[in-house]
C-alpha positions in Angstrom: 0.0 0.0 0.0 1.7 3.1 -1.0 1.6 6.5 1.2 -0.6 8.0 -0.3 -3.4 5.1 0.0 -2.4 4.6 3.7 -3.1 8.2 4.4 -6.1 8.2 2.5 -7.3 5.1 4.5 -6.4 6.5 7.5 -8.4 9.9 7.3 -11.5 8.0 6.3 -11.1 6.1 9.6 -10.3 8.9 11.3 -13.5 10.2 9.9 -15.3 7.1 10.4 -14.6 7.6 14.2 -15.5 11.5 14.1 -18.7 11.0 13.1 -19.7 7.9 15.2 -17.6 9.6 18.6 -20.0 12.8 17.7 -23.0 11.0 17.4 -22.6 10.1 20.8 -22.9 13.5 21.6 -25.9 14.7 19.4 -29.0 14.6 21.6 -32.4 14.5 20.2 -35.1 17.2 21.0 -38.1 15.7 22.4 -41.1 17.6 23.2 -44.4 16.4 25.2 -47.4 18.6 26.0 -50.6 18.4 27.8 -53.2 20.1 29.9 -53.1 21.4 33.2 -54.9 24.1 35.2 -56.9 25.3 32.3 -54.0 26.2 30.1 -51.5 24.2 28.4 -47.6 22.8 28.9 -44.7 21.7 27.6 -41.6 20.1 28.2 -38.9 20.0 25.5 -35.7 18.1 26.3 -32.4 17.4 24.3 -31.6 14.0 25.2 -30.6 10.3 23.6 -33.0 8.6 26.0 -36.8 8.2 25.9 -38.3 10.8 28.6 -42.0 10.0 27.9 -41.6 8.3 31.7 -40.1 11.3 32.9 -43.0 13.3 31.5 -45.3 11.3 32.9 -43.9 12.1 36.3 -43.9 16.1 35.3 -47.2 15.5 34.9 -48.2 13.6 38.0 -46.2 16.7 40.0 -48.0 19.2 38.4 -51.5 17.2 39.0 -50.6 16.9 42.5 -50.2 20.9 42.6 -53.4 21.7 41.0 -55.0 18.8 43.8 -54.3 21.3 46.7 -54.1 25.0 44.7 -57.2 24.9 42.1 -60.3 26.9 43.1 -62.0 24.5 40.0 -61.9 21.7 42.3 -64.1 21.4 44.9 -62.4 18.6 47.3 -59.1 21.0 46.9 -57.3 21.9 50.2 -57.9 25.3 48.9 -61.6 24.8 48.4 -62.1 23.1 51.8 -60.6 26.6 53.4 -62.3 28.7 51.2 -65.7 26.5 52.3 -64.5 26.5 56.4 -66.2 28.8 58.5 -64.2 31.8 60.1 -61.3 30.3 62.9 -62.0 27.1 61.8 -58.4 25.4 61.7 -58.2 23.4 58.5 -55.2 21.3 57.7 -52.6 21.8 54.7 -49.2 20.8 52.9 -46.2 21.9 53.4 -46.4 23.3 50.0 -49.6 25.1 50.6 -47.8 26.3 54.0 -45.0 27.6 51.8 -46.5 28.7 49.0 -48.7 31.1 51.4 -46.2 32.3 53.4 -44.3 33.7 50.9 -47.8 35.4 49.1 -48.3 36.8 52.8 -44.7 38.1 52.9 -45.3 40.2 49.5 -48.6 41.1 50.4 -46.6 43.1 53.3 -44.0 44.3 50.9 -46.4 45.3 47.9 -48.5 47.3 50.7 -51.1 45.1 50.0 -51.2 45.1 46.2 -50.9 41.6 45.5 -53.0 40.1 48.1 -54.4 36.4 47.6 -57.6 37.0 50.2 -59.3 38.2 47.5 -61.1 35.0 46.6 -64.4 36.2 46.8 -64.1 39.5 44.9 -62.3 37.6 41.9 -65.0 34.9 42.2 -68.0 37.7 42.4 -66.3 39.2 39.4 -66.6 36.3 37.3 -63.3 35.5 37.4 -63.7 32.5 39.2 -65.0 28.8 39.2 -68.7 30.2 38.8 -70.6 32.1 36.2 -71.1 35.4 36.5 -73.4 37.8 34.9 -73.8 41.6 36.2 -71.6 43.4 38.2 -71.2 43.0 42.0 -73.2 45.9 44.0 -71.3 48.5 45.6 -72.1 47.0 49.4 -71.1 43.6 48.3 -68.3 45.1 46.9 -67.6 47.3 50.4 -68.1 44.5 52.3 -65.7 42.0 50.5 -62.8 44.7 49.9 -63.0 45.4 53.7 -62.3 41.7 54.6 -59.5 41.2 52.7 -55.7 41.8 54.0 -52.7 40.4 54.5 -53.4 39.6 58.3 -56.7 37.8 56.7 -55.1 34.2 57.4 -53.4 32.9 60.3 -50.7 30.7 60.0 -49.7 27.3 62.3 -46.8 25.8 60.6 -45.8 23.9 63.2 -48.9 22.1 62.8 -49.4 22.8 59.2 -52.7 24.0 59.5 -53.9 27.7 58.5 -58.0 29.6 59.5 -59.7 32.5 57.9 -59.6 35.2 60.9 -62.4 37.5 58.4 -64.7 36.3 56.2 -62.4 35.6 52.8 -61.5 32.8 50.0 -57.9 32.7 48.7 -56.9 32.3 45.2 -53.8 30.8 43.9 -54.0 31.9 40.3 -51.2 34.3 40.4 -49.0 31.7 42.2 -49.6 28.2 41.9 -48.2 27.6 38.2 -45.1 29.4 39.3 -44.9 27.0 42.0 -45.7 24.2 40.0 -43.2 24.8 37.6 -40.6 24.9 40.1 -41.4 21.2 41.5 -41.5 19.7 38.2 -38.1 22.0 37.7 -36.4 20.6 40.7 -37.4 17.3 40.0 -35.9 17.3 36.5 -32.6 18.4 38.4 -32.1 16.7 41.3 -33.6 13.7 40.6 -33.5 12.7 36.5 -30.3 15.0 36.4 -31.4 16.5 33.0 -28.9 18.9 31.6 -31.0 20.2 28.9 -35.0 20.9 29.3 -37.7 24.0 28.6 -40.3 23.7 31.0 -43.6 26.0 29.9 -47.2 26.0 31.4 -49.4 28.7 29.8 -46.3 30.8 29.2 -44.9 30.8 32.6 -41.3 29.1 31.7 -38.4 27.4 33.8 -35.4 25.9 31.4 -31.9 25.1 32.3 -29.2 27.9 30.9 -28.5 26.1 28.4 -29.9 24.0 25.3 -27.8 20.8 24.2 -25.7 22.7 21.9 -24.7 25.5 24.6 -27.0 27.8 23.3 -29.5 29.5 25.1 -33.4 29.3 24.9 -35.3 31.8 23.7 -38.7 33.0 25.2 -40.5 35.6 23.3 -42.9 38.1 24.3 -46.1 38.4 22.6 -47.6 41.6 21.3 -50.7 42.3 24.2 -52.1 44.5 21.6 -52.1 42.0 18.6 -51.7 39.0 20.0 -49.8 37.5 17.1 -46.3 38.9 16.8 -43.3 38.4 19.4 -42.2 42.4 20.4 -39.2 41.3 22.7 -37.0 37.9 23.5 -35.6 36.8 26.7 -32.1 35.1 26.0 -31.7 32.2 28.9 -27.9 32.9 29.0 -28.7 36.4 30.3 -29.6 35.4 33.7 -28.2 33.0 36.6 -31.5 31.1 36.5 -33.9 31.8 34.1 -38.0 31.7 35.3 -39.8 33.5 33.3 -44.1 34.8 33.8 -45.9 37.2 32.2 -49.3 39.2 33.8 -51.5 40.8 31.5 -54.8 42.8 31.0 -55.2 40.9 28.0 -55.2 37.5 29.4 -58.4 36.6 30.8 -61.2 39.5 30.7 -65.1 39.8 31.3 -67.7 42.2 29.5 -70.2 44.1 31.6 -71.9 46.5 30.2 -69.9 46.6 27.0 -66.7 47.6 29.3 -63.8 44.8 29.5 -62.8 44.4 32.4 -59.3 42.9 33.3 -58.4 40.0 35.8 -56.3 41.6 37.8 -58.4 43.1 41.2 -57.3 46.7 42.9 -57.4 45.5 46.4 -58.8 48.6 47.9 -61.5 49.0 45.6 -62.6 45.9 44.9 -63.1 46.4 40.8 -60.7 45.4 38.4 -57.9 47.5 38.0 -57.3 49.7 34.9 -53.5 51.0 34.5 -51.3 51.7 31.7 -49.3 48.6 31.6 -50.7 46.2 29.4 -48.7 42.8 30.1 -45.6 42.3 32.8 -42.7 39.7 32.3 -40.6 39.5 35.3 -37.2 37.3 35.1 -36.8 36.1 38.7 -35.1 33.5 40.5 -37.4 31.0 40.6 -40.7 31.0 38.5 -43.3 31.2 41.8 -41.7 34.8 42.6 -41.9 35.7 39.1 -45.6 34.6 39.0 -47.0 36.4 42.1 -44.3 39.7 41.2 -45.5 39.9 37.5 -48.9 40.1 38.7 -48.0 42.7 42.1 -46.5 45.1 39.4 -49.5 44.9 36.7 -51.8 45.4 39.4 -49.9 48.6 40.3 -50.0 52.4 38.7 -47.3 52.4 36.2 -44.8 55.1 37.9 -45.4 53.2 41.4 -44.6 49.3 39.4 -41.1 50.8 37.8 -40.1 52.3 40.8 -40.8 49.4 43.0 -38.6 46.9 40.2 -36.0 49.2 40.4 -35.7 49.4 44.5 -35.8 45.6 44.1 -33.5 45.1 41.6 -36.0 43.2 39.5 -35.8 42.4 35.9 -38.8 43.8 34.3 -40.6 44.4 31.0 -43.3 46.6 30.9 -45.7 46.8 27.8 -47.6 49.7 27.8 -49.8 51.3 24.8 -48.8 54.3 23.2 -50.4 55.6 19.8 -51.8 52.5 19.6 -49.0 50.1 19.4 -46.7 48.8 22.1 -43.6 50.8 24.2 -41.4 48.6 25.6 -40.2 49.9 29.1 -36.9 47.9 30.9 -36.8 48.3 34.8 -33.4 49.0 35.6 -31.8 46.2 36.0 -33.1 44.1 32.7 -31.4 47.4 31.1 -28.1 46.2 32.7 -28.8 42.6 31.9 -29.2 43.7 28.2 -25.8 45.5 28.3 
């Protein structure tokens, strides 16, 4: 064989063993979706095993968080408080206890903007479980706002048992996906030791830094005005941990009297609130404090939401409408993060 065969020979070995050494390392994207908590999810994962077992866990954590969080469900741990008479003791999870303490704590810290006592005004709103079909009247609507607070609920952890102190319902909407997200996120971590994985339920996203080919995801923002064009994208790689939510006016609204009305309840009043912003994505450490904060900050007057981001060093967009199409406003430091 002369040299020029062998080295031929040799670099189609060599290639040989390149490409079966690198398929080693290609991972296939898998992706699985279903239904949870009236919305949909996702879970996309770059990986050379079958995770349709793994999904089915997700799945079974997320069911297991809608079991104790979902107002729709009327043998819920949250139903059976909202149903308990006033100081009746009614025990909980340890989830529930932790997923309320922190709500209280930002109750306290949002001066009782985001405030999830408000059960009964979102439910007499229509916003709720039941069908609803003419406004509340202005004493049900006194009497309701005045029984909400953050000192609403008591608290025994010790004994993992909360009671109503005034007459109110809680509502997990603005938190429980967050939270659920997280479980399913920490699961796919600690215990399956994914490397890879996008994590979505209606929106609300958890994903590891990275995708399987080191670069990062992408989450866009959709247009609140249009509804069909992405106005902004989150880069993964931007932040330490990347949870992702989104609050918006546009998201879930009711008619009355030819008036839309938004979701999102002004705590003091008792009607739906009616600022300037018209969504609110908040970056955050983990997605249930970017749940509950997105919706804090949309349920806030615009110039009191920025400057409350930029005390906490939040990462914020704001979407607001000006001459009818969408201003993009970054909090301070998503400006920074973008640098």
């Amino acid at each position: 064989m002369n040299q020029k065969l062998l080295l031929s020979f040799i670099a189609i070995i060599l290639f040989i063993f390149f490409i079966l050494s690198s398929n080693k390392e290609i991972a296939e994207v898998q992706i699985y979706k279903g239904s949870i908590m009236g919305t949909s999810y996702s879970l996309t994962v770059y990986s050379d095993e079958d995770n349709q077992n793994t999904f089915f866990k997700v799945s079974n954590i997320l069911q297991n968080v809608n079991q104790e969080m979902s107002t729709y469900i009327d043998n819920s741990s949250i139903s059976q408080f909202n149903q308990a008479k006033i100081d009746q003791w009614i025990t909980v999870s340890k989830d529930f206890i932790y997923v309320l303490t922190y709500a209280i704590d930002l109750c306290y810290k949002s001066n009782g903007v985001y405030d999830v006592s408000i059960g009964n005004l979102v439910n007499i709103w229509g916003f709720g479980p039941d069908t609803v079909n003419e406004k509340p009247t202005e004493n049900r609507l006194n009497y309701l706002s005045s029984q909400v607070g953050c000192d609403s609920v008591l608290l025994d952890v010790d004994n993992l048992s909360i009671k109503k102190v005034r007459d109110v319902s809680l509502d997990f909407s603005s938190i429980a996906k967050g939270f659920a997200l997280d479980k399913a996120y920490d699961f796919l971590i600690k215990q399956k030791q994914l490397k890879s994985f996008f994590l979505e339920i209606g929106g609300e996203i958890r994903s590891t830094t990275f995708k399987f080919d080191k670069q990062p995801w992408k989450a866009g923002i959709i247009d609140p005005l249009e509804q069909k064009k992405i106005i902004y994208a989150f880069l993964s790689s931007d932040f330490d941990s990347f949870a992702l939510a989104t609050s918006g006016d546009y998201q879930n609204i009711k008619i009355f009297d030819l008036q839309k009305l938004s979701h999102t309840i002004d705590t003091i009043s008792g009607v739906p609130s009616d600022y300037s912003q018209k969504s609110v994505s908040v970056v955050s450490e983990n997605t249930m404090t970017a749940d509950a904060l997105a919706t804090a900050l949309n349920a806030m007057p615009l110039n009191e939401a920025i400057e409350y981001s930029n005390k906490n060093k939040l990462s914020v967009l704001f979407v607001i409408e000006e001459n009818d199409s969408p201003k993009l406003i970054f909090s301070d430091e998503l400006q920074r993060v973008k640098m």
